[in-house]
C-alpha positions in Angstrom: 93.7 19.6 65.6 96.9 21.7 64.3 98.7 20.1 66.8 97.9 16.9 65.9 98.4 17.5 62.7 102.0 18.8 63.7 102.5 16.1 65.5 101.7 13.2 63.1 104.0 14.8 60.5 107.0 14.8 62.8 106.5 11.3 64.1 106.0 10.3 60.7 109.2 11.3 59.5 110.8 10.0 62.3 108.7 6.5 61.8 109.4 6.6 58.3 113.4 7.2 58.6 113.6 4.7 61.3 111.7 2.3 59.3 113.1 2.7 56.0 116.5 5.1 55.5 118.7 3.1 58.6 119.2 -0.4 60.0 117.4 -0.9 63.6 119.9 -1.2 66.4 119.0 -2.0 70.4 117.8 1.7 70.8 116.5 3.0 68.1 113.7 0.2 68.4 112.4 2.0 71.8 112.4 4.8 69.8 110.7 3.4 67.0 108.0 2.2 68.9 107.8 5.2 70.8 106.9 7.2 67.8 104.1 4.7 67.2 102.5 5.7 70.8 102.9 9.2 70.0 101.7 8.9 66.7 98.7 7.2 67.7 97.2 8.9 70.2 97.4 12.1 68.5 95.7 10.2 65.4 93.3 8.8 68.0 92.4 12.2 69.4 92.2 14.0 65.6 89.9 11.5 64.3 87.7 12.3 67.1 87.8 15.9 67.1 87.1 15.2 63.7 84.2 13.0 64.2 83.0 15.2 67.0 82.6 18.2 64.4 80.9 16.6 61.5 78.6 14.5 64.0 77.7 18.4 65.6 76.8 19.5 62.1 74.6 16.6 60.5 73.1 15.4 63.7 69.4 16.8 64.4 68.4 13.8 66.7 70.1 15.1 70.2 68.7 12.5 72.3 70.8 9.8 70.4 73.9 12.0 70.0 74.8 12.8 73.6 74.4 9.0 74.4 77.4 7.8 71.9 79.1 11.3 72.9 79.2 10.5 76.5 80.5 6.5 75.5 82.9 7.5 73.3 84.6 10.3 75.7 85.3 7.2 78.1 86.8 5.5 75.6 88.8 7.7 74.3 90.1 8.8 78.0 91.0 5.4 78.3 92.7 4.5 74.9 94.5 8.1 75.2 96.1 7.0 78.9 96.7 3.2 77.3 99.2 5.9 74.5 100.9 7.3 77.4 101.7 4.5 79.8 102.8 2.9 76.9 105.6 6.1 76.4 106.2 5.8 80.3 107.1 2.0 80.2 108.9 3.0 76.2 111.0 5.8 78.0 112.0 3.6 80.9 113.1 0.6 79.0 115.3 3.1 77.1 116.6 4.8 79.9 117.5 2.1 82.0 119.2 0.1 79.0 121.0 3.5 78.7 122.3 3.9 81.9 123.5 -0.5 82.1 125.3 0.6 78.8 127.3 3.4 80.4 127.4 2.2 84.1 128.3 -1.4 83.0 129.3 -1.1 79.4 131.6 -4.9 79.1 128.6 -6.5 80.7 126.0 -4.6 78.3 128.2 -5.4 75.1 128.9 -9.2 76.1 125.8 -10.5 78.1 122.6 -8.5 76.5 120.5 -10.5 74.7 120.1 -10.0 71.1 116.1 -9.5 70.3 115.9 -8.0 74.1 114.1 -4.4 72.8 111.7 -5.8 70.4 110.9 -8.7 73.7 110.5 -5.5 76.0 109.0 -3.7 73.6 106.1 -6.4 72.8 106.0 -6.8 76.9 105.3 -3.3 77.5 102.8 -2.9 74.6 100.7 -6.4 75.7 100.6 -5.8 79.6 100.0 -2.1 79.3 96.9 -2.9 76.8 95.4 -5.5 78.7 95.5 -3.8 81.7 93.9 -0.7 80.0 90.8 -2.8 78.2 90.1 -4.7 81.9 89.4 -1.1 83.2 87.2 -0.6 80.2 85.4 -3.7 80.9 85.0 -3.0 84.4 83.2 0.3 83.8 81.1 -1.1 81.2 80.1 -4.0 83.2 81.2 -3.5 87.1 82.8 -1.0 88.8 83.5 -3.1 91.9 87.2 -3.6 90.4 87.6 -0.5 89.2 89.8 1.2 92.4 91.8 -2.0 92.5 92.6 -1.7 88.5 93.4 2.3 89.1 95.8 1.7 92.7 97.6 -1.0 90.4 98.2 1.6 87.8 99.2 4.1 90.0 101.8 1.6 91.2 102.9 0.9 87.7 103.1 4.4 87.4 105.5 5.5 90.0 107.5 2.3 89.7 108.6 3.3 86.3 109.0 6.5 86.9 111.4 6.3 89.5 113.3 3.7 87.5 113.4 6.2 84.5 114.4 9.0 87.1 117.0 7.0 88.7 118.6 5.7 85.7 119.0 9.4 83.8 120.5 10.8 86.9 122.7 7.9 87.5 124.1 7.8 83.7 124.6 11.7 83.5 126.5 11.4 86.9 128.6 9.0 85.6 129.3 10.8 82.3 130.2 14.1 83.8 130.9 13.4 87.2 133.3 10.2 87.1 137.0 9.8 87.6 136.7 10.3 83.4 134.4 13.0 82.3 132.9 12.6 78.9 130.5 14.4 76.7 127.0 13.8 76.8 125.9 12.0 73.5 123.7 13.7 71.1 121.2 10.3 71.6 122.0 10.9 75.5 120.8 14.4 75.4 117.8 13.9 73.5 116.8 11.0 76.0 117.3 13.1 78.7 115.2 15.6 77.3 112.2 13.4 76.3 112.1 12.3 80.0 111.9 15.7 81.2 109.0 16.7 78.6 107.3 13.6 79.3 107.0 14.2 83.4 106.2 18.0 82.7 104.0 17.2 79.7 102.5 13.6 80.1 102.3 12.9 83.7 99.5 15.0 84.3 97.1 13.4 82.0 98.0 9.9 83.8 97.3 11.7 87.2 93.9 12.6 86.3 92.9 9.6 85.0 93.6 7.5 87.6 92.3 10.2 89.5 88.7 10.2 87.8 88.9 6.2 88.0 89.3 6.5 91.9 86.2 9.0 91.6 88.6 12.1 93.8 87.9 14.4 90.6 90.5 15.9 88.7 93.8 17.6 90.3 94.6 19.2 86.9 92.4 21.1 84.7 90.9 18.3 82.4 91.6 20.4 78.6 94.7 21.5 79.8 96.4 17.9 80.7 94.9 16.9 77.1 96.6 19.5 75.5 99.7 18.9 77.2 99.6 15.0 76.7 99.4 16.0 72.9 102.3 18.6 73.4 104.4 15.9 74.8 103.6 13.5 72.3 104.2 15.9 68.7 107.6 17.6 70.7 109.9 14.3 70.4 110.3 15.0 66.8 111.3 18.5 67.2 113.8 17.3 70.0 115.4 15.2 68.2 115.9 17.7 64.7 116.8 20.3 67.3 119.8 17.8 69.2 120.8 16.7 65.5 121.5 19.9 63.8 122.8 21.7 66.5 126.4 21.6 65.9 128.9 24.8 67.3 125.9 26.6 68.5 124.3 26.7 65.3 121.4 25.1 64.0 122.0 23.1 60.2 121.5 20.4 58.3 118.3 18.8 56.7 116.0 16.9 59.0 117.2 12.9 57.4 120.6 14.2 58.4 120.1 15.6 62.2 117.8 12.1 62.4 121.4 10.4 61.8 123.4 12.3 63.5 121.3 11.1 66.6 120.6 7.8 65.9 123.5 6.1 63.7 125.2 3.2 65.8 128.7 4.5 64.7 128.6 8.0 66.6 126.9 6.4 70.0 130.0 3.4 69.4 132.7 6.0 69.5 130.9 8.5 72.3 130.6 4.9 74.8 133.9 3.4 73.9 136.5 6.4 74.7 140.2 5.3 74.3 142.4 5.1 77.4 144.0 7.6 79.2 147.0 9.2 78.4 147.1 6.7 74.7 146.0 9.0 71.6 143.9 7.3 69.3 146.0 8.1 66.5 148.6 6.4 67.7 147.1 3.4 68.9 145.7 3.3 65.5 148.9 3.8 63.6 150.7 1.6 65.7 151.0 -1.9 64.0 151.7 0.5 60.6 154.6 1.7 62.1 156.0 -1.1 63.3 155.8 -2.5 59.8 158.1 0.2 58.6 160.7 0.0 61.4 
């Protein structure tokens, strides 16, 4: 419960700075709705560890609380897993617009469509909740669909997480291993770093679900992939305060302001659009001045 509690708080703020203190751009939708996952399912696992405890306490009829105990646990597996696929498809669509943007960054500026996050976004979020209430409905009702529903996940699964890996290691050896070398964004970094929490954090959970839906047990310890899936979904706020207000080594700055310092539109412009070699900046910018002197 305290990290959940934690973990609402700091996707909160981020939710409510995104929402309300900056104008949306292509990215900061991804991240916007993948604070809403994170959010969520940590709200989704409270209120039942909540529920669980006063239901323990004012319950004297056991025969009817174990029933509704047992239902709700499948649920809850269910809607918890529907949270982090959601993340997985979130993290992917942001990676891979990510790595077009740096890889292909005249292409990205000039032929991306204008609403493409919120249509991705909307995508993810319909096909990854259908696909999570037809397993619902087959173990309610018949299980005869139930492997084909989980192999299809497990497909869904690994496709995107390829995709994600791929992309990351493609745009951070292009940043730093290209003919020119440039620093790694602070919205670059804290990408980078929510993928890596997310396969050491989330990926577990998804395992054993799919894993208990194919009836071959669990390969991970059940409490401790929960804890980590709640782990991974309260330590994206922290990341991103952390990459914000590190400047020089040293950590500073209120949280509103490390938030801007990672997502503002005008830092990530000037990291992606580096001037030509060998032409200063200054003096390409105080070029036609001069000129109006002479």
């Amino acid at each position: 419960m305290g990290i959940c509690v934690f973990g609402m708080v700091g996707n909160g703020i981020v939710l409510w700075f995104l929402g309300f203190q900056m104008k949306r751009n292509h990215f900061t939708i991804y991240i916007l709705n993948l604070a809403v996952a994170d959010c969520s399912l940590l709200l989704v696992y409270f209120l039942f560890l909540l529920g669980y405890f006063n239901l323990t306490i004012i319950c004297y009829n056991l025969d009817s609380f174990f029933p509704f105990f047992i239902n709700s646990i499948d649920a809850l597996w269910i809607l918890c897993n529907f949270f982090v696929l959601s993340s997985l498809g979130l993290l992917t669509a942001i990676s891979t617009e990510r790595c077009g943007s740096v890889i292909f960054p005249i292409w990205y500026r000039c032929h991306r469509p204008k609403h493409l996050s919120g249509i991705v976004s909307g995508v993810l979020w319909a096909s990854v909740g259908s696909f999570s209430f037809s397993i619902y409905t087959c173990l309610e009702f018949d299980g005869m669909y139930v492997t084909l529903f989980a192999s299809v996940g497990i497909v869904y699964s690994v496709i995107l997480s390829l995709t994600m890996l791929i992309s990351n290691v493609s745009m951070v050896m292009r940043l730093r291993c290209g003919s020119q070398r440039r620093r790694l964004g602070k919205l670059y970094v804290a990408v980078v770093l929510n993928v890596i929490f997310f396969f050491a954090f989330g990926m577990p959970f998804s395992v054993n679900a799919f894993l208990k839906l194919l009836y071959y047990g669990f390969l991970f310890h059940e409490r401790v992939t929960l804890v980590l899936a709640l782990l991974n979904s309260s330590i994206n706020p922290v990341i991103y305060f952390l990459v914000g207000s590190c400047r020089q080594r040293r950590f500073r700055g209120s949280i509103q302001v490390a938030l801007r310092r990672v997502f503002e539109e005008k830092e990530r412009s000037k990291e992606e659009s580096p001037a030509p070699e060998g032409i200063p900046m200054e003096s390409t910018a105080q070029g036609p001045a001069g000129e109006g002197e002479a």
